[in-house]
C-alpha positions as CSV (number, residue, x, y, z in Angstrom):
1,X,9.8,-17.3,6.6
2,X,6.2,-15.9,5.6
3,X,5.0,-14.1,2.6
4,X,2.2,-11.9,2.5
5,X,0.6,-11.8,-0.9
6,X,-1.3,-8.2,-2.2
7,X,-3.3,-8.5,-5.1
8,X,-5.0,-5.4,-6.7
9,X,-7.1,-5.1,-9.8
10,X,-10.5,-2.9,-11.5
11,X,-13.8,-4.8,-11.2
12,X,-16.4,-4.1,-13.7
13,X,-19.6,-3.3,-12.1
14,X,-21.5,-5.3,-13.8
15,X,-19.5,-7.9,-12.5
16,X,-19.1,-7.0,-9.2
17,X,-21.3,-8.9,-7.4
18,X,-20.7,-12.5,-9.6
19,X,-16.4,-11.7,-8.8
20,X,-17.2,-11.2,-5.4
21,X,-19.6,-14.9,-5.2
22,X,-16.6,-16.5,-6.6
23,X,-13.6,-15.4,-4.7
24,X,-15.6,-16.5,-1.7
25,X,-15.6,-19.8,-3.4
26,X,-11.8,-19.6,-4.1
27,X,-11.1,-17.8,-0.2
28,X,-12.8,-21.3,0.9
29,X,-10.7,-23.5,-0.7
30,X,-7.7,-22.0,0.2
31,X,-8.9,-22.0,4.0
32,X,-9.6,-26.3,3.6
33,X,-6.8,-26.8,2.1
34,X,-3.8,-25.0,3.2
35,X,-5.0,-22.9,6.2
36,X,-4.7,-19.6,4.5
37,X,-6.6,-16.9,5.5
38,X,-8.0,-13.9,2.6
39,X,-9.5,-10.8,3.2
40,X,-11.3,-9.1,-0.2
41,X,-10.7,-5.1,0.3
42,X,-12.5,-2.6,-1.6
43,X,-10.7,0.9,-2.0
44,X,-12.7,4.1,-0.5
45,X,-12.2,6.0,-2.8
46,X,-12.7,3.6,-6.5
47,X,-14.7,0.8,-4.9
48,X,-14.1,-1.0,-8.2
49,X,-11.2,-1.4,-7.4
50,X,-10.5,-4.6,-4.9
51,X,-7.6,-6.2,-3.2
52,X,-7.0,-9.5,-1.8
53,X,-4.9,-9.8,1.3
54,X,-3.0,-13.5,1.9
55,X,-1.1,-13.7,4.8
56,X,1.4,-15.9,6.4
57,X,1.7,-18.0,3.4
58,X,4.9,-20.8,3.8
59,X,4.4,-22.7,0.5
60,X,4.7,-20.0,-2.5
61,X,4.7,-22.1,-5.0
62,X,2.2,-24.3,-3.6
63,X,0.2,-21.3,-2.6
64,X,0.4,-19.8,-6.0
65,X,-0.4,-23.2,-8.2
66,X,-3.7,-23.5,-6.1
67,X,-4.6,-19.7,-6.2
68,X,-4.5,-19.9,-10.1
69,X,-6.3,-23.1,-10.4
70,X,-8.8,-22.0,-8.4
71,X,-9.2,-18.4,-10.1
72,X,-9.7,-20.3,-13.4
73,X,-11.3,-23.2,-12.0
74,X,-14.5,-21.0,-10.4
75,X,-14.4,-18.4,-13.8
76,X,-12.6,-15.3,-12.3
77,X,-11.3,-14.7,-15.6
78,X,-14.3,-14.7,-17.3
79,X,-15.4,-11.9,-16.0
80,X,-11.8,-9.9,-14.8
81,X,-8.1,-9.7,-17.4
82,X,-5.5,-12.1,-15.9
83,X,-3.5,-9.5,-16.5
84,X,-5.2,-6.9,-14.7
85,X,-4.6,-8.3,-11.2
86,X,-1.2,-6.8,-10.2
87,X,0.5,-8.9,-6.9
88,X,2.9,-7.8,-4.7
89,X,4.7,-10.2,-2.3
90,X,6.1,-8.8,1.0
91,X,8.1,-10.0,4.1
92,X,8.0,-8.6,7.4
């Protein structure tokens, strides 16, 4: 069974644009290694504040162990509060 994983959080906006760079970098890893697929949403109405959309994910742990290396690894929380980004994981 797949998990779909929701992750929400504030941006600053003078960080915006460096957050976004990086998650590309961390979306691109995730792609070559383990085939999974993220969309970066940015809410209408607050677009400061940003979701990331992983779908289909088979592995959780494995998933999650590479998502937090690679948050850390390319300086996402230099520049956003660990504990900030809020994840919800859903099955359907």
């Amino acid at each position: 069974m797949s998990t779909s994983y929701f992750i929400y959080y504030p941006v600053k906006g003078e960080h915006a644009s460096a957050v976004e760079a990086r998650l590309r970098g961390v979306h691109s890893t995730l792609l070559m290694q383990l085939g999974v697929k993220a969309k970066l949403v940015k809410n209408v109405d607050d677009p400061l504040l940003w979701m990331e959309i992983y779908d289909n994910i088979v592995g959780m742990s494995v998933f999650e162990q590479l998502l937090e290396q690679q948050l850390a690894d390319n300086g996402i929380f230099d520049l956003l509060a660990r504990d900030e980004r809020k994840t919800g994981r859903f099955r359907y």
